[in-house]
N, C-alpha and C positions, 0 to 999 in steps of 0.2 A: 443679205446673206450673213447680216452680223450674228445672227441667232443661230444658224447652220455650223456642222464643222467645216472649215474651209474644206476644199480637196487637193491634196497630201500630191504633192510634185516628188517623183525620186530623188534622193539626193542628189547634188553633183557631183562628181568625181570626174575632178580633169583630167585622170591616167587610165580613164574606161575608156574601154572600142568601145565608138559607137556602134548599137545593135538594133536589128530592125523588127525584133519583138519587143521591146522595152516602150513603155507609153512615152511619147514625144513631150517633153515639158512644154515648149513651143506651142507644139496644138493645145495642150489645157490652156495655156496663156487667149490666144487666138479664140476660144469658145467660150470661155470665160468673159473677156472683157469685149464689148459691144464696139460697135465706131461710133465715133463723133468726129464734127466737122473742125477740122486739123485747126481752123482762125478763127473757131467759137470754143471753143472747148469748155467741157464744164468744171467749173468748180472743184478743188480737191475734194472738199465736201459731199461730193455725190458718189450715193451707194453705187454707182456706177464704174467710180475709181478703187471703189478699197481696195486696200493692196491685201489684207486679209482674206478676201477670196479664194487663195492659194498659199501653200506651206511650199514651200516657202514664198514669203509674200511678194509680187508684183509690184512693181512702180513703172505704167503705163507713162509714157507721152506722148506716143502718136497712135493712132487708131480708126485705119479707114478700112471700108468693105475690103482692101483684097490685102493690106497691107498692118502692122501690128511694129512699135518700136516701144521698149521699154530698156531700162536700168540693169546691166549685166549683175547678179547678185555677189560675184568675186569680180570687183571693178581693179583693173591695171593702174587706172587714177580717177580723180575727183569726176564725174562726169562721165564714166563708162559708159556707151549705150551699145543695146542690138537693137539690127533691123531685121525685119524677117517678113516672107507673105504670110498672112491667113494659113493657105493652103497648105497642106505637108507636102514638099519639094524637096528631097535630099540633099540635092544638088545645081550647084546655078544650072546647071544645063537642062533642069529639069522644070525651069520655070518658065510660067507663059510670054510670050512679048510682050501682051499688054503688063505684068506682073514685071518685067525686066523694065521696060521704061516708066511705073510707076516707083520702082527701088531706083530708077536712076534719078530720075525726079527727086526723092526726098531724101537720098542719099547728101542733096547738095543742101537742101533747105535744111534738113537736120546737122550738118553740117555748119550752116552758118547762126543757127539757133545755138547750138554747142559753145563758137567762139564768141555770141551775144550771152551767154547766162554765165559761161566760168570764166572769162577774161580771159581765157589761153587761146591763140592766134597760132598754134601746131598742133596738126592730130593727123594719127593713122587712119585710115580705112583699110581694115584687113578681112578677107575675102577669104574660110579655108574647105578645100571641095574634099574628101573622104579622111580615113583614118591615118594613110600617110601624109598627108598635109595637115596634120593637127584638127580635123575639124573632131569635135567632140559629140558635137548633137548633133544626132543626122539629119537634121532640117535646114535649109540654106537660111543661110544669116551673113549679114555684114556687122563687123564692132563697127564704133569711131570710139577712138583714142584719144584725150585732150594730153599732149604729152609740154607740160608745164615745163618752161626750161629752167633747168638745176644748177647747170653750169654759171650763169650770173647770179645766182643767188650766191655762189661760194662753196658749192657739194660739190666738189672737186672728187670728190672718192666714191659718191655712186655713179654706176653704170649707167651709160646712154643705152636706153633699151628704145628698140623698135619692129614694127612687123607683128605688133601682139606680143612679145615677151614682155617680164617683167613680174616684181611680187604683187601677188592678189592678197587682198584683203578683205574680209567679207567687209558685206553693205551692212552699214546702219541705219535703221530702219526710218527714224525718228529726221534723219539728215535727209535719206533719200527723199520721204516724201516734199519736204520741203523743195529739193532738187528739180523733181519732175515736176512741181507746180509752177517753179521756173523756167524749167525746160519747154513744157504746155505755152506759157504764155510768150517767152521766145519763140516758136515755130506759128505763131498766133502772127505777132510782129513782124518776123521777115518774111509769110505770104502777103503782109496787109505792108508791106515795103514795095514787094515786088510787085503785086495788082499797081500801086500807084506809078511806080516805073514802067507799068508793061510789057514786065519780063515773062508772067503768064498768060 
């Protein structure tokens, strides 16, 4: 699709209600980017990944038939991720069982891919269902958070943020991608950890 104009995601705007005439960015993400087998993954290198496919650009890591996790584009810290179904789901309660035990499943493996690629050993999992609980996009998502500790470093004067608060910073593109190809081959690692333990 290097040759194509990608296709133009609405901006973001963290201070919009979400609205249920507005194109789902979530869904362009989800039809855009194909699955691949979570412990093979391909290559940054495959047209398959480009994060230019979409304006703003994508940086996939996970991508199975009913489930889709990439790179939040206003990350809270180094390592932002969404998880989200395929399907448009507003709302957790609006997701299937089999779609709830596969987000519960890789909530945990992405989860320990996350403290495998950035070194940080604490992260949120924040969870938000409509417009009064801050969810922005009306499609159900999980973050994870890598919330690096500050206080032994000697940043005594910023704020312990948690729950999802804190300043965004847009993604860079050129870091992200490297990120996810780390992230890809971390969630590669702890499935091919856990087949040998048994745990799946």
């Amino acid at each position: 699709m290097s040759e194509e104009e990608p296709k133009l995601i609405q901006p973001f705007d963290p201070g919009a209600i979400p609205s249920d005439t507005d194109p789902c960015p979530f869904c362009n993400i989800s039809t855009t980017y194909v699955p691949f087998p979570p412990d093979q993954p391909p290559p940054s290198s495959s047209p398959s990944l480009d994060p230019s496919q979409l304006a703003p650009a994508a940086f996939i890591v996970l991508s199975t038939p009913s489930l889709v996790a990439f790179l939040d584009i206003l990350p809270l810290s180094h390592g932002h991720l969404l998880l989200c179904p395929r399907a448009h789901r507003p709302k957790l309660t609006d997701v299937t069982p089999q779609e709830a035990a596969e987000l519960g499943m890789y909530l945990r493996v992405l989860s320990a891919a996350l403290v495998r690629a950035t070194g940080v050993p604490d992260w949120n999992v924040v969870q938000n269902n409509g417009a009064a609980a801050a969810q922005v996009v009306n499609h159900v998502h999980y973050h994870l958070i890598p919330r690096p500790e500050i206080r032994a470093s000697g940043r005594f004067s910023e704020s312990f943020t948690m729950f999802g608060r804190g300043v965004r910073a847009e993604l860079d593109d050129d870091e992200a991608a490297n990120l996810a190809e780390l992230l890809r081959r971390s969630v590669a690692a702890v499935l091919e950890d856990e087949t040998r333990k048994g745990r799946l």
